[in-house]
C-alpha positions as CSV (number, residue, x, y, z in Angstrom):
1,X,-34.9,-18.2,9.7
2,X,-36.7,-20.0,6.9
3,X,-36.5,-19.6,2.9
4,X,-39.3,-17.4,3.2
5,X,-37.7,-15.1,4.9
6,X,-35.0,-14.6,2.0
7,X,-36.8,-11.4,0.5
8,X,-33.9,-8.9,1.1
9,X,-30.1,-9.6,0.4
10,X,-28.1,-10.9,3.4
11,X,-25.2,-9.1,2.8
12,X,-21.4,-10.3,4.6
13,X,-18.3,-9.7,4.2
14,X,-15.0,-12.2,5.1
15,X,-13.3,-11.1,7.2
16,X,-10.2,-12.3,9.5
17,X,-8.9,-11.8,13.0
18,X,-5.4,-12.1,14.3
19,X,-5.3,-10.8,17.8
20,X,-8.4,-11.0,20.2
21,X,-9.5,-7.6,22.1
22,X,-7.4,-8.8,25.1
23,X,-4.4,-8.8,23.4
24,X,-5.0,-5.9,21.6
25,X,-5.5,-3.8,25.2
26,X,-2.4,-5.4,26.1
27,X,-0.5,-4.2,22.7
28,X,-1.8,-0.4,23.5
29,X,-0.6,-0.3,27.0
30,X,2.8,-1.7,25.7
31,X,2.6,0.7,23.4
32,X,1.7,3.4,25.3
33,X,4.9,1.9,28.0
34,X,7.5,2.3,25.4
35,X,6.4,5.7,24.5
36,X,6.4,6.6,28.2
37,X,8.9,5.2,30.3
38,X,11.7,4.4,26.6
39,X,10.8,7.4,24.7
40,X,12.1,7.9,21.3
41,X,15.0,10.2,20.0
42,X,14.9,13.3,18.4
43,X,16.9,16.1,17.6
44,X,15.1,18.0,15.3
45,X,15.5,21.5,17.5
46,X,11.9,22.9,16.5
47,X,10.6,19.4,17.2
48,X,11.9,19.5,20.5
49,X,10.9,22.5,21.3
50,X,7.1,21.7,19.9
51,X,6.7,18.4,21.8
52,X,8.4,19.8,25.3
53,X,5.4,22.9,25.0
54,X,2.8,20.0,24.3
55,X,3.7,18.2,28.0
56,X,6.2,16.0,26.6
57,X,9.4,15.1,28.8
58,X,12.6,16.4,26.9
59,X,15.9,15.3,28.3
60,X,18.5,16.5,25.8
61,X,17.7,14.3,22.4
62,X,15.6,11.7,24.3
63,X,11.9,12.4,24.1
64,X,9.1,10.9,26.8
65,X,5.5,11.0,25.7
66,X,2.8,11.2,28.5
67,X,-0.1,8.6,27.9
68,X,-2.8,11.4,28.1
69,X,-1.2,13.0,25.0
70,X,-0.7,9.9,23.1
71,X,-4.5,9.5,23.4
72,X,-5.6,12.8,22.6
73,X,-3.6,12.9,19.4
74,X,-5.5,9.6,18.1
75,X,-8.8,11.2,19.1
76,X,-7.8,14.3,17.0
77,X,-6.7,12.9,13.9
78,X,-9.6,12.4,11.3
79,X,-10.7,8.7,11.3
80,X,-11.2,8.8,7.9
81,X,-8.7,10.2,4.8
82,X,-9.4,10.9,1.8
83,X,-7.1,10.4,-1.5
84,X,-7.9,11.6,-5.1
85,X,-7.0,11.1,-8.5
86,X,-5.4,13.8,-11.0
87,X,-8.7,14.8,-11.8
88,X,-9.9,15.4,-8.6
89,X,-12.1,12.5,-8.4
90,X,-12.1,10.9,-4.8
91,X,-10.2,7.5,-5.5
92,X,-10.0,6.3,-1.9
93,X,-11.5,6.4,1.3
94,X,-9.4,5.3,3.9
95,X,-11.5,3.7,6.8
96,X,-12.7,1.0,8.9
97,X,-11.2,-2.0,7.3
98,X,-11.3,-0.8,3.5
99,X,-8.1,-1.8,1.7
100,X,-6.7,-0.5,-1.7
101,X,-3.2,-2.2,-3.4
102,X,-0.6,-0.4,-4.9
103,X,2.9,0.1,-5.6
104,X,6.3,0.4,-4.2
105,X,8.8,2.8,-3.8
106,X,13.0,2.7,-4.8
107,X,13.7,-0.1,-6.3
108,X,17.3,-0.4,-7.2
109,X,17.5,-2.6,-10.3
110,X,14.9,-3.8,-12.8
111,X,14.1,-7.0,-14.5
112,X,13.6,-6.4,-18.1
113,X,10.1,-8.9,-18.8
114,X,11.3,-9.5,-22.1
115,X,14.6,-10.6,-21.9
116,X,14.9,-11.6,-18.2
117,X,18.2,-9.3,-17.7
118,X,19.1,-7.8,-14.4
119,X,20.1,-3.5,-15.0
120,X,20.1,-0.7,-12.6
121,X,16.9,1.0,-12.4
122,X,16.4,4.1,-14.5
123,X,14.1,6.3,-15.6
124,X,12.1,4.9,-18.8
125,X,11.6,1.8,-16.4
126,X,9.7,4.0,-14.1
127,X,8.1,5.4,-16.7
128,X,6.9,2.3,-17.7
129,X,5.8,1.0,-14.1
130,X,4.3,3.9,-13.5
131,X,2.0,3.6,-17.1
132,X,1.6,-0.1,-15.8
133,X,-0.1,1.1,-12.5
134,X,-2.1,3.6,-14.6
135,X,-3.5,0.8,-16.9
136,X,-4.4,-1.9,-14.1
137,X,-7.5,-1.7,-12.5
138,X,-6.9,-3.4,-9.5
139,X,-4.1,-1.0,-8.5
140,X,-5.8,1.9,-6.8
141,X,-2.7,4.0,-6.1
142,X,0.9,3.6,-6.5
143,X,4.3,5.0,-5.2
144,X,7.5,6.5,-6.8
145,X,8.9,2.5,-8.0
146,X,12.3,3.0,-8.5
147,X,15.4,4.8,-8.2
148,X,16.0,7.1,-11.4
149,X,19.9,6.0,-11.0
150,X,20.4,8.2,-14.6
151,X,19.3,10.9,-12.8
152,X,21.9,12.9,-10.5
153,X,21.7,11.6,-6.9
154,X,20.4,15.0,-5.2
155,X,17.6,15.4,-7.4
156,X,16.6,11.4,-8.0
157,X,13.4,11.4,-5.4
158,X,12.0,14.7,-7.2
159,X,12.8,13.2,-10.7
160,X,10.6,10.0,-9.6
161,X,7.9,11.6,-8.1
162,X,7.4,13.5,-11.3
163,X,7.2,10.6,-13.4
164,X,5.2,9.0,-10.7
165,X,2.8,11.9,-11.3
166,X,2.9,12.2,-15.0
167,X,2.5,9.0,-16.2
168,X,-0.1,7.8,-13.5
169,X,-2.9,9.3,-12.6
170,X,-4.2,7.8,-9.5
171,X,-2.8,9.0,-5.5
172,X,0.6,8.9,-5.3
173,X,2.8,8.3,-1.9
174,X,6.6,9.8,-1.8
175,X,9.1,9.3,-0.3
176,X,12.0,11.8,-0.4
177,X,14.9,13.4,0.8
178,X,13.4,16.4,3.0
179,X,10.9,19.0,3.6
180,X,12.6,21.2,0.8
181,X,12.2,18.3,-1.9
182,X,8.7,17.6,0.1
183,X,7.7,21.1,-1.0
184,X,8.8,20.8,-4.8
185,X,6.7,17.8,-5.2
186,X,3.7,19.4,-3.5
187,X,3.9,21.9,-5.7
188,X,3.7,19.6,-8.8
189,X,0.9,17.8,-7.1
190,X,-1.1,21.1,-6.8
191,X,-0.4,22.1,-10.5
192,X,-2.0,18.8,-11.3
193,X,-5.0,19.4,-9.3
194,X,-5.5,23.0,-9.9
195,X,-4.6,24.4,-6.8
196,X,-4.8,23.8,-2.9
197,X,-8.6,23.8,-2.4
198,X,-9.0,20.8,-5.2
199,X,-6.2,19.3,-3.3
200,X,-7.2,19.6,0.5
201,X,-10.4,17.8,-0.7
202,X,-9.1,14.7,-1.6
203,X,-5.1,14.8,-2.1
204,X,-3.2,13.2,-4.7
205,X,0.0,13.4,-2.7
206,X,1.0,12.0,0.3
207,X,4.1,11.4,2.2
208,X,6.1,8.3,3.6
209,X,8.0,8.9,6.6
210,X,9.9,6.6,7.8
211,X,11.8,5.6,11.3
212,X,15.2,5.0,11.6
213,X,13.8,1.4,13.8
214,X,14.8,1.5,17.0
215,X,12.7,4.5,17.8
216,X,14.7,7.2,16.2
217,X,13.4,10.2,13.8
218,X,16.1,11.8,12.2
219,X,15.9,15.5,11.1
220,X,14.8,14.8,7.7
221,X,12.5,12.7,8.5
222,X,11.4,15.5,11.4
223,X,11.2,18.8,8.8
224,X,9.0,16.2,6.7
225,X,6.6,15.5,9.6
226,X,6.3,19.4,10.0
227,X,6.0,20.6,6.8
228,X,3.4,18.3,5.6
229,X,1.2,18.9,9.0
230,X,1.4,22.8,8.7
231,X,0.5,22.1,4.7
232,X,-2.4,19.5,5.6
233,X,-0.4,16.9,3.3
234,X,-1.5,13.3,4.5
235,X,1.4,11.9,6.3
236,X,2.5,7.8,6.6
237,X,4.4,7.6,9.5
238,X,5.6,3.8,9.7
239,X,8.8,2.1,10.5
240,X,10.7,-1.1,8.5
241,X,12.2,-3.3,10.8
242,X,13.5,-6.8,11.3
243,X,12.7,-9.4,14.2
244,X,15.8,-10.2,16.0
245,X,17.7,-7.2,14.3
246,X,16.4,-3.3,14.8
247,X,13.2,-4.8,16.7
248,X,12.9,-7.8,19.2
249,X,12.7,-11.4,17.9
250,X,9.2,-12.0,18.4
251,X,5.8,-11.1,16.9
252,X,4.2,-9.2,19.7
253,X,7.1,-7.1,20.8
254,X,7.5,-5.9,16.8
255,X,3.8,-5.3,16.9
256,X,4.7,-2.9,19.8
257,X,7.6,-0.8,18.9
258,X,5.8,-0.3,15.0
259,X,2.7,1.0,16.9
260,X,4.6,3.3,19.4
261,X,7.0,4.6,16.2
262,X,4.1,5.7,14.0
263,X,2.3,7.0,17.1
264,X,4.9,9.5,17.8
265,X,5.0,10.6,14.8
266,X,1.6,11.3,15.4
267,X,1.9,13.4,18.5
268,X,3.8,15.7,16.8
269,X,2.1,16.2,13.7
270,X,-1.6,16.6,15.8
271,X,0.4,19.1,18.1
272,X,1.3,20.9,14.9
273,X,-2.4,21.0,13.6
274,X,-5.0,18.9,15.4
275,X,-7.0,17.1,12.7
276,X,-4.3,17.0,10.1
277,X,-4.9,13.5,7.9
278,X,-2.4,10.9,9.5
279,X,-2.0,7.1,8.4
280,X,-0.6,4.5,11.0
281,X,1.7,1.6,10.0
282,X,4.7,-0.6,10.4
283,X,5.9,-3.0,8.0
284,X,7.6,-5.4,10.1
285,X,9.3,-8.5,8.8
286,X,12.0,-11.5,10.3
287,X,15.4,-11.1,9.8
288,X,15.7,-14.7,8.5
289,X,18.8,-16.1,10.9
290,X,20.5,-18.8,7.6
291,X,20.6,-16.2,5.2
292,X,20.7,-13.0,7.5
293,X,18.1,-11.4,4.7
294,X,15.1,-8.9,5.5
295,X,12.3,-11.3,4.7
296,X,9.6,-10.4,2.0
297,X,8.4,-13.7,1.6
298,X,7.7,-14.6,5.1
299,X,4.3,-15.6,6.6
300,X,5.3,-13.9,10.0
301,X,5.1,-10.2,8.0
302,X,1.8,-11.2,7.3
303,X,0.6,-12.2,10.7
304,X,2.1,-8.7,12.0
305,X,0.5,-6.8,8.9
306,X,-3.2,-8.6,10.6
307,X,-2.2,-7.4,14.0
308,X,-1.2,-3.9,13.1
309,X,-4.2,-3.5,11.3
310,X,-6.3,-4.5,14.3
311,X,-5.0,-2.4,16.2
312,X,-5.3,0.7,14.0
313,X,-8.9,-0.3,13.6
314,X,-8.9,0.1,17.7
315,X,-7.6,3.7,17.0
316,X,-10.1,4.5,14.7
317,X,-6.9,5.4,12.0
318,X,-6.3,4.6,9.1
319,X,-3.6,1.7,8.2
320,X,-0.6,1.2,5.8
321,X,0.2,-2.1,4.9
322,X,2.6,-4.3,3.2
323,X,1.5,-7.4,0.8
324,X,1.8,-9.0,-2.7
325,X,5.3,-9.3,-1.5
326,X,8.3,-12.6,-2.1
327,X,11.9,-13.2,-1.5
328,X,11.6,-15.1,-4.9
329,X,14.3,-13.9,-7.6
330,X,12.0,-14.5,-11.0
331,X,8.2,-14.1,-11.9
332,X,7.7,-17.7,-10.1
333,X,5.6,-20.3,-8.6
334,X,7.0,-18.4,-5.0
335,X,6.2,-15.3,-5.9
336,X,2.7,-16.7,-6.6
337,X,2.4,-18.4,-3.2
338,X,4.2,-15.7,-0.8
339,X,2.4,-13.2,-2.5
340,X,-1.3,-13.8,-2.9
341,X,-1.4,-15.4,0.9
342,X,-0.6,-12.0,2.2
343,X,-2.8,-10.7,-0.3
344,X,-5.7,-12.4,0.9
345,X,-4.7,-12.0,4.9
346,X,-4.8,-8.0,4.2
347,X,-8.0,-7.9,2.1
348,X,-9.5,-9.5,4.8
349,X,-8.0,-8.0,8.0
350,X,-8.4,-4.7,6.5
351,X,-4.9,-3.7,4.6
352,X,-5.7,0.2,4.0
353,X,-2.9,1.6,1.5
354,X,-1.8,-2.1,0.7
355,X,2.0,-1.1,-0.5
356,X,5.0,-3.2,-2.5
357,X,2.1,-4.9,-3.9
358,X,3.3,-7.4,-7.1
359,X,6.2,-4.8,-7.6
360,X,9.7,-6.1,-6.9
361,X,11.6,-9.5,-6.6
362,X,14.6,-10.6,-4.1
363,X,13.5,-9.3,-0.8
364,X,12.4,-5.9,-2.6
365,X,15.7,-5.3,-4.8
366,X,14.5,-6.1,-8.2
367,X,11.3,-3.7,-9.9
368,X,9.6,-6.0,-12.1
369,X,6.6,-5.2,-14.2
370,X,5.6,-9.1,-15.0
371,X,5.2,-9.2,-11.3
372,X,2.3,-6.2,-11.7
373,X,1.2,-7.7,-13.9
374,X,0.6,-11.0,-12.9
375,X,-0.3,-9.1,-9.4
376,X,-4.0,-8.0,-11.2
377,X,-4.6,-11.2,-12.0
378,X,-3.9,-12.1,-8.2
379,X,-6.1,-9.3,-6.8
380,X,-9.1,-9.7,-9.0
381,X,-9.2,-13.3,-7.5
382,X,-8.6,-11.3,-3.9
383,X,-11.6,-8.7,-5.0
384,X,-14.2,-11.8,-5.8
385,X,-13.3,-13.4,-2.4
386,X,-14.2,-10.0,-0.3
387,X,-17.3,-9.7,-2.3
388,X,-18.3,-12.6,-0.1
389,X,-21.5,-14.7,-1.7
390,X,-25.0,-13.6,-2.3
391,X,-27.8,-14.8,-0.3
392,X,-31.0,-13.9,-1.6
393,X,-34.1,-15.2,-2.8
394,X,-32.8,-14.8,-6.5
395,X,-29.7,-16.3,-5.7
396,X,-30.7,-19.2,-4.0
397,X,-33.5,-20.0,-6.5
398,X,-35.5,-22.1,-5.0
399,X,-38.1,-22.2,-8.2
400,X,-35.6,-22.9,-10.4
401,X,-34.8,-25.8,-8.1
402,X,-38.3,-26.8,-8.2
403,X,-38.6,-26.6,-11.7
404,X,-35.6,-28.4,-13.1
405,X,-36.1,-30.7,-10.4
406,X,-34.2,-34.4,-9.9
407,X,-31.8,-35.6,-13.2
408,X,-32.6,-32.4,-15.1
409,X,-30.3,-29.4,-16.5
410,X,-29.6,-25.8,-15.8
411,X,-27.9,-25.0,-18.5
412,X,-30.4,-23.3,-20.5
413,X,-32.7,-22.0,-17.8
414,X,-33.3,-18.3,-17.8
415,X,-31.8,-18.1,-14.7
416,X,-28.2,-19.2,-15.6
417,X,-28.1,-16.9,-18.2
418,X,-28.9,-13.8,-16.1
419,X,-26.0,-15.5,-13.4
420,X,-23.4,-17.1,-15.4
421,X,-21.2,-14.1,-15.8
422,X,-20.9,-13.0,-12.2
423,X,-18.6,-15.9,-11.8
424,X,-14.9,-14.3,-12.4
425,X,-13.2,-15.5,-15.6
426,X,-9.3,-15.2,-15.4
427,X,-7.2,-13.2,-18.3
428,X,-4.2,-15.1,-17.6
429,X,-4.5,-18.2,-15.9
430,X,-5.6,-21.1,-18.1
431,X,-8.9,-23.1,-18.0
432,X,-8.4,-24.8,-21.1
433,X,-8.9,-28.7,-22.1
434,X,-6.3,-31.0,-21.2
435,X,-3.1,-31.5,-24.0
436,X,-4.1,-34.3,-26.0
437,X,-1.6,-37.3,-24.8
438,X,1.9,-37.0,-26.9
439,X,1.1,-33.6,-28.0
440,X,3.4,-30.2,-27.1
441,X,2.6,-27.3,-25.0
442,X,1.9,-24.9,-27.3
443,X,1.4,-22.1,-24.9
444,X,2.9,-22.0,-20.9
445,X,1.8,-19.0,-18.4
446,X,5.2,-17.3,-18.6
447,X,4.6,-16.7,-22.3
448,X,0.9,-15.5,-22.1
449,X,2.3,-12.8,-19.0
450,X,5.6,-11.7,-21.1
451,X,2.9,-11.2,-24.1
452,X,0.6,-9.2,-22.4
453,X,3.5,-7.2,-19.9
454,X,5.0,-6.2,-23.1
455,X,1.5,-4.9,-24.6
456,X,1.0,-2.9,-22.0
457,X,4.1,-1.5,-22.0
458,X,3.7,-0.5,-25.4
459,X,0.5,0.7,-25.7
460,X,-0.3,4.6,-25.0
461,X,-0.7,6.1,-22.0
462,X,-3.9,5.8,-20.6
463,X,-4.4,9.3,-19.1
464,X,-1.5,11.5,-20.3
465,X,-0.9,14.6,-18.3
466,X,-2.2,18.0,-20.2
467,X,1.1,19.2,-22.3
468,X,1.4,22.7,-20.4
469,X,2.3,21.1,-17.1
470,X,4.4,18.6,-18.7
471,X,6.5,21.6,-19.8
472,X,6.5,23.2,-16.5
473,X,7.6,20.0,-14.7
474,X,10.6,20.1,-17.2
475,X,11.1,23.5,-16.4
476,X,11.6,22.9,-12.5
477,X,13.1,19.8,-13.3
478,X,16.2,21.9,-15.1
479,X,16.1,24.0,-11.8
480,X,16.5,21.2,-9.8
481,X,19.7,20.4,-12.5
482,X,21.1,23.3,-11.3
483,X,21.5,23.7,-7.9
């Protein structure tokens, strides 16, 4: 191709690759092996009784799933789902290798951003998250944060999946207690959206199942997985496991049991109602053999994040993945490192619903809002890298070349005044002049993010729920109270 050629855009996008399509066949049949010949256990009795019509083999709690059936549950569920804001507008489309970041659910404690102490979680710090996720742009979704630990235990995952749905309005993923809590929330969600048909067009709810790794579902889990199939409610069905601990000590064979976990949670919810939306995932991680922790910060949970998303892109599914993530116990250079390298591995792999995302410290224990926000600095970085560059005939200005020539300047040519400002400028990170020799710091990067944490904080909501609903949510809430 010459120059001449360059009349149209030549548009690519970076991309990544962990596995090659060899291994990848070889990950499916595993997959398909475990789910075959090791089965998984249930004992959920309508479950049971569902997947032994459908062809499965049921021997008491143990449950064998036939390879056929496997297959024609991915070929049933939709290769594309759709999530929506409060008002309806479609926020995400989840396909191909499209990825959107987000939050995290049930953090435990909190680290307050302006005084650096360590409380138990409550509810006016997921209040605040949930504003913070509301507010920054490169957060396309988030999930309930943390644990209201005021709250009373039995009604905790309600109580943060309405704050979640107050005080944000973009998608929000839950995870809760059952189907009946399940049910409550839905019901919230629809109020929001006006009713089931706004909400079956793009849903702001969805629900996080998840695996009790190895490859059991208990009966919560179970009466989730059927209620939000008969109800059309998107459904993540993934599993958290360690290497070494609740999944075997090596990449491959965690790659396998995550696939054949959220698979047969699949089965059953396709069996239930064939096209229902579904999201595959794992988030699989080491168990880190010195300290005996469940790894945040380690590059092997990005490596399995890649493959796992490869292989959902086999299924034509879509993915839920983990990143943004650190083992780190402060807002630190760590935290920085661990968490914008998986960043970038999932934005190029294709991360889906990118979860934990800049959310939490200390191997997921500690909900910090510095962390967000220093996340969306992060990600905006991420964004410009996906964007790839622009080749064109504009871009690579071959007049402007010409006409500057050898020894000259483009500083005031047209041209770099039409260009300069698609180059990303950070809000955070500094690109000032150097400190004058002898002089002070006047100004270090944890000062400039506690500034602007606790001006967001502050500031108003940025889409507040409509009043009326407010006061029915406290109206069910009471209910909740009472039982």
């Amino acid at each position: 191709m010459t120059t001449n050629s360059l009349t149209d855009e030549l548009k690519f996008t970076p991309t990544m690759k962990i596995l090659n399509e060899e291994q990848l066949s070889a990950l499916h049949q595993a997959t398909l092996d475990v789910l075959e010949k090791t089965g998984v256990s249930i004992t959920h009795p309508k479950a049971l009784e569902i997947l032994d019509g459908a062809g499965c083999k049921v021997d008491a709690n143990r449950v064998y799933f036939p390879p056929e059936l496997v297959e024609k549950a991915i070929s049933t569920a939709p290769k594309s789902v759709k999530l929506g804001n409060r008002d309806n507008s479609c926020n995400i489309t989840l396909e191909g290798a499209n990825t959107y970041f987000g939050a995290t659910i049930d953090c435990v404690n909190y680290l307050d951003p302006d005084t650096q102490a360590v409380s138990e979680c409550k509810s006016d710090h997921v209040i605040g998250m949930a504003k913070l996720c509301d507010a920054l742009d490169k957060y396309d979704w988030t999930m309930t944060l943390g644990i209201s630990r005021d709250l009373p235990e039995h009604i905790q995952d309600r109580g943060v999946a309405r704050i979640a749905l107050e005080h944000c309005s973009k998608p929000v993923i839950v995870s809760c207690n059952d189907a009946e809590s399940l049910k409550e929330i839905y019901e919230m969600a629809l109020l929001c959206q006006g009713g089931v048909e706004n909400f079956n067009k793009a849903p702001l709810l969805g629900t996080l199942n998840c695996t009790i790794s190895p490859l059991t579902h208990d009966d919560h889990l179970v009466g989730k997985n059927i209620y939000a199939a008969e109800k059309g409610i998107p459904i993540v069905h993934y599993s958290g496991m360690q290497l070494g601990g609740s999944f075997p000590a090596t990449l491959a064979g965690g790659i396998v049991m995550g696939s054949a976990e959220s698979l047969s949670g699949l089965v059953l919810q396709q069996v239930i109602n064939p096209g229902a939306p579904f999201v595959f995932g794992s988030f699989i991680t080491i168990m880190d053999m010195k300290t005996t922790v469940f790894s945040y910060g380690a590059i092997e949970m990005a490596m399995m994040v890649g493959g796992m998303s490869q292989l959902s892109q086999r299924y034509g599914l879509p993915f839920f993945s983990t990143a943004g993530c650190t083992d780190s116990k402060s807002v630190d250079a760590q935290a920085a490192a661990e968490g914008s390298l998986q960043d970038l591995v999932v934005a190029t792999v294709g991360g889906g619903l990118v979860h934990d995302t800049h959310c939490w410290l200390d191997h997921g224990s500690i909900l910090s809002p510095a962390h967000l926000v220093m996340g969306q600095e992060i990600l905006r970085m991420v964004n410009k890298f996906t964007q790839g560059i622009d080749v064109s005939s504009d871009t690579v200005a071959l007049d402007v070349i010409d006409k500057v020539g050898p020894g000259g300047t483009f500083l005031m040519e047209p041209h770099t005044m039409k260009n300069f400002k698609n180059v990303l400028y950070p809000e955070l990170f500094q690109r000032t002049k150097a400190q004058a020799p002898g002089t002070t710091l006047e100004e270090t990067f944890d000062d400039r993010l506690r500034t602007r944490t606790l001006e967001l904080l502050k500031a108003p909501p940025k889409n507040p729920l409509s009043e009326e609903i407010v006061r029915e949510f406290d109206l069910r809430q009471k209910k909740w109270g009472e039982l």
